[in-house]
N, C-alpha and C positions, 0 to 999 in steps of 0.2 A: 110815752117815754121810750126812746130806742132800747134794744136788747144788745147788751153787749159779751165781748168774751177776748181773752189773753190766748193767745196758742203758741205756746213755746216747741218748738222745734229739735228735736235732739236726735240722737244716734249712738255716738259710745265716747264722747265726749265728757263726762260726770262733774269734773270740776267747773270747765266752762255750763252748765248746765244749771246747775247749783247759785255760780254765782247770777247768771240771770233770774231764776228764782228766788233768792234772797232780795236783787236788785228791786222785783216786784212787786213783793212783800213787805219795801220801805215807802212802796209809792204812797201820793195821796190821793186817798179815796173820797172823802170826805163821810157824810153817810152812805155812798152805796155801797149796793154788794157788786162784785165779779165773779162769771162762771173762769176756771185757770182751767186749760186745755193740756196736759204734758202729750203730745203726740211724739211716740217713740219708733223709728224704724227698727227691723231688726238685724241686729249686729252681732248675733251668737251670742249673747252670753247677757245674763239675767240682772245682770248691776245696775245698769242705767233705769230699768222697772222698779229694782229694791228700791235704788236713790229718791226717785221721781214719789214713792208710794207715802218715803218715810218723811219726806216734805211735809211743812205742816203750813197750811193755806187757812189765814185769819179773815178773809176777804168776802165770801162767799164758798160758794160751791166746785170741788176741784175733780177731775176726769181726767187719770190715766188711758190712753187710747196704745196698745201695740199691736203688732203686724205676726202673722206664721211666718211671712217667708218677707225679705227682703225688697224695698217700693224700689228705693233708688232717689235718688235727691230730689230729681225732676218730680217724679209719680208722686212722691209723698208731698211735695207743697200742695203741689196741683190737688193733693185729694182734700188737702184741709179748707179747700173751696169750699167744700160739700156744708161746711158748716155755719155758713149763711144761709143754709134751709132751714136756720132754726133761731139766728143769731143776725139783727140789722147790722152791726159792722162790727170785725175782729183786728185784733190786732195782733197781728203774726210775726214771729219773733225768732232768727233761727238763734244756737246756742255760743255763740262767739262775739254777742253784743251784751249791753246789758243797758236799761232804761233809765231815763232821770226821772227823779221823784212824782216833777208833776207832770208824766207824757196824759197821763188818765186824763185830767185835765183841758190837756189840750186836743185826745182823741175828743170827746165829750163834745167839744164845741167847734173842730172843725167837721166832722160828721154833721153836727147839726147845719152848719154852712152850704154844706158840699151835697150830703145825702141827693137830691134831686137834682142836680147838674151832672148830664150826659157826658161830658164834654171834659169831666174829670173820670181820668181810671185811678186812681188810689190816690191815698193820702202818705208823703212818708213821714218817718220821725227822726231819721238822718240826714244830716244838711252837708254837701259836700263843701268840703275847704280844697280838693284838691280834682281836676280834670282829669277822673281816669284813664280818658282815651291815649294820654298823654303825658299824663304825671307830669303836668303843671299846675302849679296852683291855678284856684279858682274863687273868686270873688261877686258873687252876688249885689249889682246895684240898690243899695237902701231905696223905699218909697216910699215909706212912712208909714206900708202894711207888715203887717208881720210873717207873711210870705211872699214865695212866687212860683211860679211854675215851669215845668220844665218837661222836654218829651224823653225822659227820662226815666223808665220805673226804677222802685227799687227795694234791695233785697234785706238793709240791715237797720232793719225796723220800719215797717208799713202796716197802713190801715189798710183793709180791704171793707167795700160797701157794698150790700145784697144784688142792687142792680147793673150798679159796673163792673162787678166781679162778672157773673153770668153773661152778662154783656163780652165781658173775655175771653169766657170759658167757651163760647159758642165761634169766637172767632178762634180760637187758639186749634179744638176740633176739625174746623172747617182748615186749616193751613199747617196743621202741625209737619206735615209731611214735606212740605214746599224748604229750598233754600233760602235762610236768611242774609244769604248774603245779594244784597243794594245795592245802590249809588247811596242813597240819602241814608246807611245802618251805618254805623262808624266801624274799622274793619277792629276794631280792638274787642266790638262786642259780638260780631259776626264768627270771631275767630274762637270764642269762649266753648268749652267740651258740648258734648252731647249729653251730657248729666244737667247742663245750665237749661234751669225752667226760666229766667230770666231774660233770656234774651230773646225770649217771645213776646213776653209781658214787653218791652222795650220797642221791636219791633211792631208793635201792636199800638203803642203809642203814634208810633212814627206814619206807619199804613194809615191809623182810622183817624191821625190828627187832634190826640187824645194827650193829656196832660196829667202827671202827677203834681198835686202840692207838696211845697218844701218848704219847712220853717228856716227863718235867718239862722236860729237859735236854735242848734239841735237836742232834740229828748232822747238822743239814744247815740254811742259811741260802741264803735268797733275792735275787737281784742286783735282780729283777723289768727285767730288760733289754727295750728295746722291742721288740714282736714279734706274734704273736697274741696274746698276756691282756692287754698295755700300750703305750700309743700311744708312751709319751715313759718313759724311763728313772730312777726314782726308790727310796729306799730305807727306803718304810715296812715294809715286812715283812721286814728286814734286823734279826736276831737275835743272841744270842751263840753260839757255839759249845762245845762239849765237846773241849777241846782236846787230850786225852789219852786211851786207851782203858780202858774197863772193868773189869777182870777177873770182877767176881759182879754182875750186878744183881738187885735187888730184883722179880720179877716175880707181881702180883695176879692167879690163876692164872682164879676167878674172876668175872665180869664182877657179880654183886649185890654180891660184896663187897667191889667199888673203889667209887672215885669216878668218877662217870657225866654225862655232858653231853648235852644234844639235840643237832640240829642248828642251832639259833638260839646255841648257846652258855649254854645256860638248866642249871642245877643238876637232876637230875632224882633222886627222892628224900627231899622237902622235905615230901613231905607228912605222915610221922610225925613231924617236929618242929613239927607244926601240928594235930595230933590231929585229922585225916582221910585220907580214901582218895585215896590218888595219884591213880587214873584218872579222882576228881573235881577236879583243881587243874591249873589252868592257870600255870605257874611262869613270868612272863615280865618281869621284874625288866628286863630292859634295853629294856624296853616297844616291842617291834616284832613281834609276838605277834597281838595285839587281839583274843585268845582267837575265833580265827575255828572252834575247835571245839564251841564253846557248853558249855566247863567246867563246873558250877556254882561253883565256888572260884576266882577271880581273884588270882594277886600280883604287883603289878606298883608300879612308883615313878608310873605315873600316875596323873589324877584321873578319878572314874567316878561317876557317877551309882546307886550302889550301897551296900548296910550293908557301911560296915567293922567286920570283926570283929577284927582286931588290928592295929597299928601297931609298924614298927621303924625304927629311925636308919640311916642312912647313914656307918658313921665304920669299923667291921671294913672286913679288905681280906681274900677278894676277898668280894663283895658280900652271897652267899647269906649267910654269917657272921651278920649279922645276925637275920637267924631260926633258924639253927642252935643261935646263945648265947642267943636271945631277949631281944636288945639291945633294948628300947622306942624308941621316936621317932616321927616326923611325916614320914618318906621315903619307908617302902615300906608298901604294905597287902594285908592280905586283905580282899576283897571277897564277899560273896555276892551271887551276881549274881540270886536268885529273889526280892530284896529289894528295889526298886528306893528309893534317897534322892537326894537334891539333896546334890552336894556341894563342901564348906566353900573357901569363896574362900583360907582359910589352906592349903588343900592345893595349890590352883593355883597359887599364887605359890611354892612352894618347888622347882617342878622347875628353877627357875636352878641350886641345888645339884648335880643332876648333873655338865655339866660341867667343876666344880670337885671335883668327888668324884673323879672317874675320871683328871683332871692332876692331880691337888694343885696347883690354881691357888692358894689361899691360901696354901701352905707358901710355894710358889715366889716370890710377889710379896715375900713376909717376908723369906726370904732374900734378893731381889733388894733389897728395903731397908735392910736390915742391910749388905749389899755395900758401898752407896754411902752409908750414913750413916757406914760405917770410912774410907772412901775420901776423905769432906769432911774427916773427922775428923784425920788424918794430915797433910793439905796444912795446915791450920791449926795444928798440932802444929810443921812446920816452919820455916811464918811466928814 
């Protein structure tokens, strides 16, 4: 039976700290036990250690860890690797999230899935709803698995596993010095401070061709509390939870034959429903992309100075759909880019459509009219 372990992440945060820990503490275990990790940087002042001591852990076994002097964001995740020298997969937690009942659960049995596939760096327990590179939403095509993958790590609740951590840790060593910034890194993650351990793990996806899992149904939701990643406390990446645990999930055991995303959040795969070769298609639909790899196949909702060879709508959710079903329209296209044309002023003006595609701004004004055309309607009804 694998060994496991919680390691919550803190610094001088206390309330958000707390509530992760309570959050923890409601999960279900079933009968096992869990070793709880409180890993505390140091922040000056001795609260965050009181708090952490006076926690009362009914689970198994619990380890306060603090520091003399100060790691730093990056340096202290990075060191809580160290604790796969003792522990098959953790689940690391920083203190601005907090976990659904049954993440245990489903740590338990995607480890069990995944443990021995090279080919996966982590497991997360956050499912984005929304395209960070972009803050666009984001919609995961259903496939009847209960995940998918994505070159993606990520930071607001992930499993790490003994051999693909190390596996990281040895490439993150060998490059940590080198610039992150690509063609193929998206610049919104290139661009993130020097305190971000993340955007190595990310990078490292993307270089070694490495995938994290991501549940449909996320086990863990984001406070996004002020602190290092946000200046002022806000709740766009606040998601629903999985309020109840598990018992089978659905796990795509192989990675070709789930559903696959870049790191831009780009569908990868499109290119046999477009009758060419993937490693000639640049898939960049939520057009932040700008095919900085010199594709020859361009798809994207912009307008290019190139032959488009096919045109699709914008109305399937989530977007790829469109060229999947081979929905016709005037929103997104394939481009050859060895083709150069001038192109159609009717294409320029239609990227308003986005975002209205990606709110359903039109539904919404409709219903916002229908609202108050009952509301007139009533008050005159009682005259």
């Amino acid at each position: 039976m694998s060994k496991f372990a919680a390691v919550v992440i803190g610094y001088n945060r206390i309330p958000g700290m707390l509530r992760l820990l309570e959050s923890l503490e409601n999960a279900d275990y079933g009968d096992d036990e869990l070793t709880l990790i409180i890993s505390l940087d140091n922040c000056g002042s001795s609260e965050p250690e009181e708090a952490a001591n006076a926690f009362v852990w009914s689970h198994g076994k619990k380890i306060v860890r603090t520091f003399p002097e100060r790691q730093g964001l990056r340096n202290h995740i990075l060191s809580c690797g160290e604790f796969l020298n003792e522990y098959d997969a953790i689940a690391v937690l920083e203190d601005d999230i907090i976990v659904s009942p049954g993440y245990y659960q489903y740590m338990k049995q995607a480890v069990e899935c995944y443990k021995e596939n090279i080919d996966i760096a982590g497991i997360s327990l956050y499912s984005h709803k929304m395209n960070v590179n972009i803050d666009l939403p984001f919609v995961p095509e259903p496939d009847g698995y209960d995940v998918f993958f994505m070159q993606f790590a990520q930071s607001w609740g992930q499993i790490w596993m003994k051999e693909q951590w190390f596996a990281f840790r040895d490439w993150y060593y060998a490059h940590a010095e080198e610039p992150i910034e690509a063609d193929n890194v998206p610049a919104f993650v290139a661009n993130w401070p020097k305190t971000s351990w993340l955007k190595y793990h990310i990078k490292y996806c993307i270089a070694e061709n490495k995938y994290f899992v991501y549940p449909y149904q996320a086990l863990t939701t984001c406070f996004s509390d002020a602190g290092e990643h946000f200046k002022e406390t806000n709740t766009v990446y606040q998601i629903p939870l999985v309020r109840k645990a598990v018992k089978s999930y659905q796990f795509c055991e192989q990675i070709k034959a789930g559903v696959c995303y870049d790191a831009f959040f780009e569908r990868q795969g499109l290119g046999k429903y477009l009758g060419i070769e993937e490693q000639e298609l640049c898939t960049d639909i939520y057009g932040i992309k700008e095919n900085k790899e010199g594709k020859r196949y361009w798809l994207t909702r912009e307008a290019k100075n190139y032959q488009i060879l096919k045109k699709f709508d914008l109305c399937m959710s989530p977007h790829e759909c469109n060229v999947i079903y081979g929905i016709e329209g005037e929103c997104i296209f394939l481009y050859d880019t060895f083709v150069e044309k001038a192109v159609s002023k009717n294409i320029k003006n239609k990227n308003y459509l986005t975002v209205s595609y990606y709110y359903n701004l039109n539904a919404r004004w409709k219903l916002l009219q229908d609202y108050f055309v009952t509301k007139i309607k009533r008050k005159l009804e009682k005259k």
